[in-house]
mmCIF file of the N, C-alpha and C atoms, coordinates in Angstrom:
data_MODEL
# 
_entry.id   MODEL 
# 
loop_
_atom_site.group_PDB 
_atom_site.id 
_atom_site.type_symbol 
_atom_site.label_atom_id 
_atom_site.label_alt_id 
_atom_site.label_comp_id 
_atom_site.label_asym_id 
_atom_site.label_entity_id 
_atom_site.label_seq_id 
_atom_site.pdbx_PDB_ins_code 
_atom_site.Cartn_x 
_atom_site.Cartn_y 
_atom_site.Cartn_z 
_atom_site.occupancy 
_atom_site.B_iso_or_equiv 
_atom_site.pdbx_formal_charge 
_atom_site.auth_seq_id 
_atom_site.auth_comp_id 
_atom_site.auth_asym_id 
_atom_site.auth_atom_id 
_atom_site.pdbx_PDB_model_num 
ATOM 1   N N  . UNK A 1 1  ? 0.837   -1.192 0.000   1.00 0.00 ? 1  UNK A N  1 
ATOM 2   C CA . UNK A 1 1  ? 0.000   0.000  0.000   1.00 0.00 ? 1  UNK A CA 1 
ATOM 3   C C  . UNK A 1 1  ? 0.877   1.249  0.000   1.00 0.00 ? 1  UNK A C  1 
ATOM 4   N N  . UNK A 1 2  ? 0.194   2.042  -0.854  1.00 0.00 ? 2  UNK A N  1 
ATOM 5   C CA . UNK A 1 2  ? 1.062   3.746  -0.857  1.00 0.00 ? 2  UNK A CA 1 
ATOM 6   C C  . UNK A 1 2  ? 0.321   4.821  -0.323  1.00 0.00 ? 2  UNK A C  1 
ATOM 7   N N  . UNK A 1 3  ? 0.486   5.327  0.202   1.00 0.00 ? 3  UNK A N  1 
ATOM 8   C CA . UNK A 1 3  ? -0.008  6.378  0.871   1.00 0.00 ? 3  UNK A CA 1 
ATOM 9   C C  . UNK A 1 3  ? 0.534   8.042  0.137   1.00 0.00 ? 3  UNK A C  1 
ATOM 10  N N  . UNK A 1 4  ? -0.493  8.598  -0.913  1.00 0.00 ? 4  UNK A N  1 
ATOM 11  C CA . UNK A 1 4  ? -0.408  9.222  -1.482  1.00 0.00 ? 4  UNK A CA 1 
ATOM 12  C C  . UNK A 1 4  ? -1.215  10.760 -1.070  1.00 0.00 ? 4  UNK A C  1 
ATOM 13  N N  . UNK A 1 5  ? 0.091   12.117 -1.004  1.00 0.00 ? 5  UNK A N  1 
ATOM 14  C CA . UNK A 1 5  ? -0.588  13.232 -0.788  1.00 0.00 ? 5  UNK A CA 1 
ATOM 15  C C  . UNK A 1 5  ? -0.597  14.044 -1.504  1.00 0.00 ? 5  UNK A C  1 
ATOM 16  N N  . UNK A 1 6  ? -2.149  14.805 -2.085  1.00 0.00 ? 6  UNK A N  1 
ATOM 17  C CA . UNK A 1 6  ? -2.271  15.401 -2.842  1.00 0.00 ? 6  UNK A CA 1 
ATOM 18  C C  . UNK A 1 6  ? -2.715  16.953 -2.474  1.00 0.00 ? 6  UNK A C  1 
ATOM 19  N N  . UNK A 1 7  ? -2.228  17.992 -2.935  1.00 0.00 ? 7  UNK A N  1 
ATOM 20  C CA . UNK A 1 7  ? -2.376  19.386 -3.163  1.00 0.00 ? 7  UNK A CA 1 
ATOM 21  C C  . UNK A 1 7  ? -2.887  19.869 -4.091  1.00 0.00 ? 7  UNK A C  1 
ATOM 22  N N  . UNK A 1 8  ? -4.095  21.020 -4.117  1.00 0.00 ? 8  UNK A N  1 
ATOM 23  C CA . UNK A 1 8  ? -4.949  20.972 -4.964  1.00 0.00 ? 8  UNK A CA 1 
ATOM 24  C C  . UNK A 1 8  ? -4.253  22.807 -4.673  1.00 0.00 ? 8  UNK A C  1 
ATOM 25  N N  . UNK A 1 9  ? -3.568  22.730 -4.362  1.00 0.00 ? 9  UNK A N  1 
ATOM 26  C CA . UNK A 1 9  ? -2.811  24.413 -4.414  1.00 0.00 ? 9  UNK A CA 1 
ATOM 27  C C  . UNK A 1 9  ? -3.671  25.419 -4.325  1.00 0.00 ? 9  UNK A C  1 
ATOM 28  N N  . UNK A 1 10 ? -5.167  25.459 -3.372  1.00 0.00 ? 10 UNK A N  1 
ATOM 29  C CA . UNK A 1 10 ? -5.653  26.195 -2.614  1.00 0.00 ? 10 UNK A CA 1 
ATOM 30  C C  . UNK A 1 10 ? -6.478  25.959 -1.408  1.00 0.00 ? 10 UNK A C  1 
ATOM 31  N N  . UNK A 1 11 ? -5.292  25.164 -1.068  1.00 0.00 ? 11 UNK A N  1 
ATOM 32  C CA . UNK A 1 11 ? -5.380  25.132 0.874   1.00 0.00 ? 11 UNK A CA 1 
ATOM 33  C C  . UNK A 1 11 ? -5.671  23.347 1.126   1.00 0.00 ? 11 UNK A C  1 
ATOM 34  N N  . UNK A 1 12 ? -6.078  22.460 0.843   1.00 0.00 ? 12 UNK A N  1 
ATOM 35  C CA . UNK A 1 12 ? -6.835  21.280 1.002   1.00 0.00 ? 12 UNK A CA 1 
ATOM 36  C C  . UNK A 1 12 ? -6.142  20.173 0.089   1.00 0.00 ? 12 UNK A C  1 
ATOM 37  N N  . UNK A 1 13 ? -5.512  19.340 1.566   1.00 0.00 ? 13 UNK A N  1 
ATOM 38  C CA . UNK A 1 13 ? -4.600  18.652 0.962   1.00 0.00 ? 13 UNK A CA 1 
ATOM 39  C C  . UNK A 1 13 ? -5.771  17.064 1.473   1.00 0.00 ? 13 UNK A C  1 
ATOM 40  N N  . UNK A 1 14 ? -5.264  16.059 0.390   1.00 0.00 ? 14 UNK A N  1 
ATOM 41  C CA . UNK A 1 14 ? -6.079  15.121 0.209   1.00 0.00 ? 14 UNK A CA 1 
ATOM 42  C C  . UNK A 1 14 ? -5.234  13.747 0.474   1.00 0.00 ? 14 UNK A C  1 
ATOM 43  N N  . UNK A 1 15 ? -5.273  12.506 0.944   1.00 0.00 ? 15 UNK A N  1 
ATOM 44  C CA . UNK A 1 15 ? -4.192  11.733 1.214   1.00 0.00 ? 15 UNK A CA 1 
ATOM 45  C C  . UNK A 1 15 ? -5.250  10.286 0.802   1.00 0.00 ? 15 UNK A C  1 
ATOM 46  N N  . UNK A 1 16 ? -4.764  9.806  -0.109  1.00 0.00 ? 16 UNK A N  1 
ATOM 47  C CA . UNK A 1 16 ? -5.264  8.511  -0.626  1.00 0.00 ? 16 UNK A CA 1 
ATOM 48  C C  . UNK A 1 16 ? -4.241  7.780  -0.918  1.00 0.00 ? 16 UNK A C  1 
ATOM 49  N N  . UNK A 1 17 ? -4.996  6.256  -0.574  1.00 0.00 ? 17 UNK A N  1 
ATOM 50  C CA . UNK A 1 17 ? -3.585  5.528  -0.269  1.00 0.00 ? 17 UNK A CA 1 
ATOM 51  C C  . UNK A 1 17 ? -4.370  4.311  -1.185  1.00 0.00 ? 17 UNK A C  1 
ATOM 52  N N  . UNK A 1 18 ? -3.123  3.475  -2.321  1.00 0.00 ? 18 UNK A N  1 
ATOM 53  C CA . UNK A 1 18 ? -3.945  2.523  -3.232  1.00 0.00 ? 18 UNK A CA 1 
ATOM 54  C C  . UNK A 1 18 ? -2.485  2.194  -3.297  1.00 0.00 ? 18 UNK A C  1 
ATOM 55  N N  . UNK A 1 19 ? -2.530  0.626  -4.302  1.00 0.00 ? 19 UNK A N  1 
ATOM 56  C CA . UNK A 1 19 ? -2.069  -0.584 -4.425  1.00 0.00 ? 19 UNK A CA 1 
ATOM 57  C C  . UNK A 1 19 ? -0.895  0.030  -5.696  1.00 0.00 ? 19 UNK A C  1 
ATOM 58  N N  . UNK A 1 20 ? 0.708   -0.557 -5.374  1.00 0.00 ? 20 UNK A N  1 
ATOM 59  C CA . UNK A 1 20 ? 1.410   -0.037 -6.537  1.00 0.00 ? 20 UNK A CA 1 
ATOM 60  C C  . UNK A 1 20 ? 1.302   -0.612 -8.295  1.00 0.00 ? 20 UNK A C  1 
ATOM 61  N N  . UNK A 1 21 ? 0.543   -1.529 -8.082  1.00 0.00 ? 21 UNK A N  1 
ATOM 62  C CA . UNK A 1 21 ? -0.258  -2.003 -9.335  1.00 0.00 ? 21 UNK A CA 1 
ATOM 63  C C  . UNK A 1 21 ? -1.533  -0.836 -9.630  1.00 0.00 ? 21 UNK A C  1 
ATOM 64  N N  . UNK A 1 22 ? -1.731  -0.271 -9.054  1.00 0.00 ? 22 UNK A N  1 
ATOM 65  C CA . UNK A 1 22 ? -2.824  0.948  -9.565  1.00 0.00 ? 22 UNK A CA 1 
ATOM 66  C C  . UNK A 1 22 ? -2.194  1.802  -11.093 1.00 0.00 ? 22 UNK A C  1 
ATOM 67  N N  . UNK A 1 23 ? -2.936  2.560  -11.627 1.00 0.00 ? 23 UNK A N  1 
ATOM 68  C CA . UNK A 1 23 ? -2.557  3.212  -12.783 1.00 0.00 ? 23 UNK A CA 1 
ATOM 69  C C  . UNK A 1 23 ? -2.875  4.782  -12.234 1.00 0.00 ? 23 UNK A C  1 
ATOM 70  N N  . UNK A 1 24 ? -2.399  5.471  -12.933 1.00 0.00 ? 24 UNK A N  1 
ATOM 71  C CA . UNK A 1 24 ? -2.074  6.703  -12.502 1.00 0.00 ? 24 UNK A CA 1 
ATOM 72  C C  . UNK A 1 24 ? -3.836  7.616  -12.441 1.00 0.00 ? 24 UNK A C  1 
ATOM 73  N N  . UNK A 1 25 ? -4.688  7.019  -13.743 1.00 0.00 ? 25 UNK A N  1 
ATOM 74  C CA . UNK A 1 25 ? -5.943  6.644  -14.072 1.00 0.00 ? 25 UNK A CA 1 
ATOM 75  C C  . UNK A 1 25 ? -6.747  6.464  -12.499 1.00 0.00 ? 25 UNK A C  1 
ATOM 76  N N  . UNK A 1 26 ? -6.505  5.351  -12.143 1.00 0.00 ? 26 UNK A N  1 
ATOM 77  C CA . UNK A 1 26 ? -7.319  4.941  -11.122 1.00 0.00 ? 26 UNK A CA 1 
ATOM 78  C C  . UNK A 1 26 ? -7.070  6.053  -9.805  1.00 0.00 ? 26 UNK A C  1 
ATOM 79  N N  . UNK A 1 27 ? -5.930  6.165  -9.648  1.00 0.00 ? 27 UNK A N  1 
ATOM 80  C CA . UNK A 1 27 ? -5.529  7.198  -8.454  1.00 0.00 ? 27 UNK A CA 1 
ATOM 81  C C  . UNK A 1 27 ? -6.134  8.383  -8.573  1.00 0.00 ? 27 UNK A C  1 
ATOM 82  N N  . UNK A 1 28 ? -6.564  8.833  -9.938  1.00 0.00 ? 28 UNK A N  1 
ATOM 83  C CA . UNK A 1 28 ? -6.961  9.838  -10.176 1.00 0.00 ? 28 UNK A CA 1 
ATOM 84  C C  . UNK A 1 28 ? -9.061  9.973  -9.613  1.00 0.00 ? 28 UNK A C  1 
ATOM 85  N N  . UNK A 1 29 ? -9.414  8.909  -9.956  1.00 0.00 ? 29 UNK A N  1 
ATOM 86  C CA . UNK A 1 29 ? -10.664 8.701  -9.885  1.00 0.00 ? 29 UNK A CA 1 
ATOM 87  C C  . UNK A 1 29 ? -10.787 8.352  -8.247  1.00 0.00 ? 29 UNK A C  1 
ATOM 88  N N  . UNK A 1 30 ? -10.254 8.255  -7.371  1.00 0.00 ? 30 UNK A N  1 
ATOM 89  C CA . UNK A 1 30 ? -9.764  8.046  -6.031  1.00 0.00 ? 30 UNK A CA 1 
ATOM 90  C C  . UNK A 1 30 ? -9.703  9.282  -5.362  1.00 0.00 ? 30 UNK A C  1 
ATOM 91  N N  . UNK A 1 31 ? -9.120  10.463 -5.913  1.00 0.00 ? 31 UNK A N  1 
ATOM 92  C CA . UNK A 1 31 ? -8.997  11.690 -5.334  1.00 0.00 ? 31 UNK A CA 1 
ATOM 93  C C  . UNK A 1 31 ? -10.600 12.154 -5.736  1.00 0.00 ? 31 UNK A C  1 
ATOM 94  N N  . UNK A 1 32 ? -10.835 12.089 -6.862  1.00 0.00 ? 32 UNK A N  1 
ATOM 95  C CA . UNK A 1 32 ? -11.868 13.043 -7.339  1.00 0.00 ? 32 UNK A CA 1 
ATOM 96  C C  . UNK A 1 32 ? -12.975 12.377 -6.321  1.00 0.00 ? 32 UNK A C  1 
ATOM 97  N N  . UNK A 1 33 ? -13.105 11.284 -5.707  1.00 0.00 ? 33 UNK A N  1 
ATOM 98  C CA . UNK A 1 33 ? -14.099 10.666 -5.068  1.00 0.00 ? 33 UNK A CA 1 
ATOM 99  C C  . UNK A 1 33 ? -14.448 11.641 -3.803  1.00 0.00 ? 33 UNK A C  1 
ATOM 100 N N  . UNK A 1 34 ? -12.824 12.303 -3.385  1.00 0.00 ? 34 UNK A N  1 
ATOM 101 C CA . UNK A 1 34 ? -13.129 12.497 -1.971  1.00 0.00 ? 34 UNK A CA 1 
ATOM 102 C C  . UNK A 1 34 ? -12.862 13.972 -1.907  1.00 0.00 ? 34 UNK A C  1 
ATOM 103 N N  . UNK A 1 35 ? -12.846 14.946 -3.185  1.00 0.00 ? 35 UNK A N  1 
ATOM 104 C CA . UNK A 1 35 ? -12.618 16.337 -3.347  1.00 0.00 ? 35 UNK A CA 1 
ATOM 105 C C  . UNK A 1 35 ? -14.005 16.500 -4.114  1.00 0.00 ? 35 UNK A C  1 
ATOM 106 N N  . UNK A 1 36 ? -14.709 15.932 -5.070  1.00 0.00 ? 36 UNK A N  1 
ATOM 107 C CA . UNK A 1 36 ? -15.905 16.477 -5.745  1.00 0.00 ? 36 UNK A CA 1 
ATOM 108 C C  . UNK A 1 36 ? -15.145 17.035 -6.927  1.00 0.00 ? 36 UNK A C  1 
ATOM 109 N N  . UNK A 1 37 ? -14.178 17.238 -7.676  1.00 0.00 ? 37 UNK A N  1 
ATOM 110 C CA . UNK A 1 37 ? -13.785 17.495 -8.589  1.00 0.00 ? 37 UNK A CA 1 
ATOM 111 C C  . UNK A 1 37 ? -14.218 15.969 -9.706  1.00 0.00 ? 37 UNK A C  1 
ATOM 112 N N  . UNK A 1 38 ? -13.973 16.187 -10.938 1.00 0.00 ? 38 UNK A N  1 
ATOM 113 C CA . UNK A 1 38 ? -14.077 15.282 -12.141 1.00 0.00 ? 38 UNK A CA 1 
ATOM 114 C C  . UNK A 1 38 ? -12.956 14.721 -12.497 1.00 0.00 ? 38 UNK A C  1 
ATOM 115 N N  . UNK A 1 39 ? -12.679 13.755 -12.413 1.00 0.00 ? 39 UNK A N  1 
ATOM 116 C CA . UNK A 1 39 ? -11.168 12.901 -12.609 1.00 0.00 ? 39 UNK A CA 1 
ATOM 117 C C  . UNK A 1 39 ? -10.545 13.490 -13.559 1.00 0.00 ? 39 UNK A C  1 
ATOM 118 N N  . UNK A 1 40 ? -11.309 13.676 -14.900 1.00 0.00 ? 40 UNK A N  1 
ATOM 119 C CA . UNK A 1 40 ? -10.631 14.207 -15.824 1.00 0.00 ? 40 UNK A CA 1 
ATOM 120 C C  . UNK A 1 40 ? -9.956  15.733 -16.220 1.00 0.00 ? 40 UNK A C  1 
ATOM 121 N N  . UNK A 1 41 ? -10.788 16.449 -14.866 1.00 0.00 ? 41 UNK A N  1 
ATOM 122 C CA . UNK A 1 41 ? -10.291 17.564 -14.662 1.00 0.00 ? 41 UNK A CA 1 
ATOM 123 C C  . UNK A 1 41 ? -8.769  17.308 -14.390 1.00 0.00 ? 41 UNK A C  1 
ATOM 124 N N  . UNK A 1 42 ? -8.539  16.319 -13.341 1.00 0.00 ? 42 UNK A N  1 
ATOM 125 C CA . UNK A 1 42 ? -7.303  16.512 -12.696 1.00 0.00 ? 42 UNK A CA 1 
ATOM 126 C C  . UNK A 1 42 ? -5.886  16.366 -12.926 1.00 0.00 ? 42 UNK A C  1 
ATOM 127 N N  . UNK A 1 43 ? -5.190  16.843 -12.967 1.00 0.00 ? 43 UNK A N  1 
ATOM 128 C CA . UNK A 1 43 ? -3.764  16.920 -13.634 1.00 0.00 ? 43 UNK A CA 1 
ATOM 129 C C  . UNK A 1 43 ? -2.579  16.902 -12.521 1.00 0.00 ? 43 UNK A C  1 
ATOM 130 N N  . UNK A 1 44 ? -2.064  15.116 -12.608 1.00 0.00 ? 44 UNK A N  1 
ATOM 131 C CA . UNK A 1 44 ? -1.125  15.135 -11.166 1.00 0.00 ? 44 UNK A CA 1 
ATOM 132 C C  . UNK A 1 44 ? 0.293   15.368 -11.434 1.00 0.00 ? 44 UNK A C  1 
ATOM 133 N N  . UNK A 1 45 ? 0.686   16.277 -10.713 1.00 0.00 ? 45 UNK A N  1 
ATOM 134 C CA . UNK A 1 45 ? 2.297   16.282 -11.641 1.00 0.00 ? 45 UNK A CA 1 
ATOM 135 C C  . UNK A 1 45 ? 2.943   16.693 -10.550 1.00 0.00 ? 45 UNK A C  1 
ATOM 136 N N  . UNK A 1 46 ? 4.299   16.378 -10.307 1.00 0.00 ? 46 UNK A N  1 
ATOM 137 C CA . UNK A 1 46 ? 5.252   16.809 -9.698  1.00 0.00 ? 46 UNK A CA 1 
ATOM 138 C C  . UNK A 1 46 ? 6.429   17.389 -10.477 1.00 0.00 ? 46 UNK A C  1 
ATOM 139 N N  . UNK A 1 47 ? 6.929   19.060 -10.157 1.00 0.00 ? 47 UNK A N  1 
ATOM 140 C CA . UNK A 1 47 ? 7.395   20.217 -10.598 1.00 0.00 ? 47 UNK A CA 1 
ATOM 141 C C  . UNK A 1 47 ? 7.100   19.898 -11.593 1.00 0.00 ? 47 UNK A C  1 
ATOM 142 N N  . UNK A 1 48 ? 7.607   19.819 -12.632 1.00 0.00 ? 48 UNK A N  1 
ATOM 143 C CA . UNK A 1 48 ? 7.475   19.929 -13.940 1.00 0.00 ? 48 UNK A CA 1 
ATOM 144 C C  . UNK A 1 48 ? 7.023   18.274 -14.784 1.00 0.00 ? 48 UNK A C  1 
ATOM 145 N N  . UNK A 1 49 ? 6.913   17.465 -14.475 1.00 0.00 ? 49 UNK A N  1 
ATOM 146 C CA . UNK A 1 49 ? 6.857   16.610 -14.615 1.00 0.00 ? 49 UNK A CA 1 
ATOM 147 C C  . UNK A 1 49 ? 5.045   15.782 -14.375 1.00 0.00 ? 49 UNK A C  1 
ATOM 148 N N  . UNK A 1 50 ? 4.192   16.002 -15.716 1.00 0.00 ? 50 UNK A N  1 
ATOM 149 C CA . UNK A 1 50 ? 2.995   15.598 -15.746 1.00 0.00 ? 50 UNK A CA 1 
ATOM 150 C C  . UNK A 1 50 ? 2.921   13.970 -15.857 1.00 0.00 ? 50 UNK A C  1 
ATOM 151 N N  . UNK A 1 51 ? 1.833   13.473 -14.955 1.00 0.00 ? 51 UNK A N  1 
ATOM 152 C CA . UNK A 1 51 ? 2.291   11.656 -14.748 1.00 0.00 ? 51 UNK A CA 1 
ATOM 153 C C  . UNK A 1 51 ? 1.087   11.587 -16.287 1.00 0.00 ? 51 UNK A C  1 
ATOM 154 N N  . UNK A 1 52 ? 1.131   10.640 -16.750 1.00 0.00 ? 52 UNK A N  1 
ATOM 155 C CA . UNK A 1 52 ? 0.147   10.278 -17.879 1.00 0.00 ? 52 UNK A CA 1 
ATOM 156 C C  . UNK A 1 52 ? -0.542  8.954  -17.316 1.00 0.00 ? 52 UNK A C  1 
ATOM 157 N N  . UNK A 1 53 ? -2.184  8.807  -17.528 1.00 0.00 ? 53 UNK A N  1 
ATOM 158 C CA . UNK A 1 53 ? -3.371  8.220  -16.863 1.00 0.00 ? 53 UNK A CA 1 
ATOM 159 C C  . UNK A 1 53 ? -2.706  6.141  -17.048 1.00 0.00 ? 53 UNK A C  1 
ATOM 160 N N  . UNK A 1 54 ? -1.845  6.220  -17.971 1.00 0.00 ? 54 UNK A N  1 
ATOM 161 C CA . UNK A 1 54 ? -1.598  4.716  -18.210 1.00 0.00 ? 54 UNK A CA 1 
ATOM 162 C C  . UNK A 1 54 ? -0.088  4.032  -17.211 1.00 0.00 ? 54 UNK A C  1 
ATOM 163 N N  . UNK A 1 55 ? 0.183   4.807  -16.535 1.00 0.00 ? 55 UNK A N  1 
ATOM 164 C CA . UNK A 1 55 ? 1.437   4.337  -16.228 1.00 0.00 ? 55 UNK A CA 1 
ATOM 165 C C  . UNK A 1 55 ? 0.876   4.074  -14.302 1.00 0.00 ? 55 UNK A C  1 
ATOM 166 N N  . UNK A 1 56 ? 1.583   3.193  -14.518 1.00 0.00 ? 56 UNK A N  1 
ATOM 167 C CA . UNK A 1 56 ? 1.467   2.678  -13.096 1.00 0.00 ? 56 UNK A CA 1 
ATOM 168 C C  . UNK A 1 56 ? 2.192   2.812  -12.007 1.00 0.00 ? 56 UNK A C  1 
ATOM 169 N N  . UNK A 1 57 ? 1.908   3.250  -10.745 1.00 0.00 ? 57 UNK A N  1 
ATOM 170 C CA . UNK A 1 57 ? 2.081   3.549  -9.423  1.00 0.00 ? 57 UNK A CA 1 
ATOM 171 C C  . UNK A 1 57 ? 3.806   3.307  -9.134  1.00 0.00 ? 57 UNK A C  1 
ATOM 172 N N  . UNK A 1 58 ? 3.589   1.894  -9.273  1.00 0.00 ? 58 UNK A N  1 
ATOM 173 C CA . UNK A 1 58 ? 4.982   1.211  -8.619  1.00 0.00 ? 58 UNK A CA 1 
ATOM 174 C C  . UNK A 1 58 ? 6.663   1.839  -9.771  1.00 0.00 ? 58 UNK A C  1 
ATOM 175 N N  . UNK A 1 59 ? 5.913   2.105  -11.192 1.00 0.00 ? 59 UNK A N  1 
ATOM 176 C CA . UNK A 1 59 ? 7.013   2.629  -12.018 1.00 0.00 ? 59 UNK A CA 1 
ATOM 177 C C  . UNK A 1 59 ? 7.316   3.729  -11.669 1.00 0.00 ? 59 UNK A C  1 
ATOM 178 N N  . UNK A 1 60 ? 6.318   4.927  -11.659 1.00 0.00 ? 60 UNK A N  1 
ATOM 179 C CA . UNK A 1 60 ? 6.083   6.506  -10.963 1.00 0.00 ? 60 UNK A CA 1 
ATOM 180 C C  . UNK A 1 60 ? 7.379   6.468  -9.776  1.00 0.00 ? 60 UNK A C  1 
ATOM 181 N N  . UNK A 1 61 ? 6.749   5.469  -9.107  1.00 0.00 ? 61 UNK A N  1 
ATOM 182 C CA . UNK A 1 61 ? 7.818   6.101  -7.749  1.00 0.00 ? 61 UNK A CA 1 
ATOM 183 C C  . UNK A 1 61 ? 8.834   5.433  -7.883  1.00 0.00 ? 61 UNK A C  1 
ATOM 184 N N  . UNK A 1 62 ? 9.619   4.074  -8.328  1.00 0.00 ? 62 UNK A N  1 
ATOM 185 C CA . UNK A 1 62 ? 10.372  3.707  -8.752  1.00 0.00 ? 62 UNK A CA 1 
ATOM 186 C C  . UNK A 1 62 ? 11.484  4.513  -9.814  1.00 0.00 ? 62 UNK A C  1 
ATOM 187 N N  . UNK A 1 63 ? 10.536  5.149  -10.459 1.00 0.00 ? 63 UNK A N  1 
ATOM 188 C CA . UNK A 1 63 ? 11.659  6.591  -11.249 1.00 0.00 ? 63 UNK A CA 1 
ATOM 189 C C  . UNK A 1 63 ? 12.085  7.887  -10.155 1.00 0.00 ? 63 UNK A C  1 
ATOM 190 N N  . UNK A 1 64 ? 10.849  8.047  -9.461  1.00 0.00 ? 64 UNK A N  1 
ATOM 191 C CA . UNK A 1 64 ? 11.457  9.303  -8.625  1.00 0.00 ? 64 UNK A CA 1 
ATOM 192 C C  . UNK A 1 64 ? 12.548  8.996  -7.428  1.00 0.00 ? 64 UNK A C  1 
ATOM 193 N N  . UNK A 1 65 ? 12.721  7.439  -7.253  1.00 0.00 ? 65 UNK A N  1 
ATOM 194 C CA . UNK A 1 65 ? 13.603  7.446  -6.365  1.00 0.00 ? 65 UNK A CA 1 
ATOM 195 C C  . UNK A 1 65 ? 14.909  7.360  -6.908  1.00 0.00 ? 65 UNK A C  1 
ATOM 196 N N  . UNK A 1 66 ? 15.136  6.964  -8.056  1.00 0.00 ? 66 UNK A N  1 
ATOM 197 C CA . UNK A 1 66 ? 16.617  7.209  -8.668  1.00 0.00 ? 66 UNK A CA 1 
ATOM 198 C C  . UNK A 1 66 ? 16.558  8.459  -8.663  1.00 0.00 ? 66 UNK A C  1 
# 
């Protein structure tokens, strides 16, 4: 399990936690559950770096730790 925190960069931070077999897709539909936003609105990215809806959890953080 990952325990994931999200910033919606006006004030309200969101913490959902899912399986590193998840897709970036599913995590997305996970936040929107518990903010009221539309999944497809949402755009998760760290600094410069936008994740795309097909790539999966365990690769994501597996790159950011090198």
């Amino acid at each position: 399990m990952i325990e994931v925190v999200c910033n919606d960069r006006l004030g309200k931070k969101v913490r959902v936690k899912c399986n590193q077999e998840d897709t970036i897709g599913d995590l997305k539909k996970l936040i929107a559950a518990q903010t009221g936003t539309r999944w497809d609105k949402i755009v998760l990215k760290k600094w410069y770096t936008i994740f795309k809806d097909h790539v999966s959890l365990g690769d994501c953080m597996y790159r950011q730790c090198l």
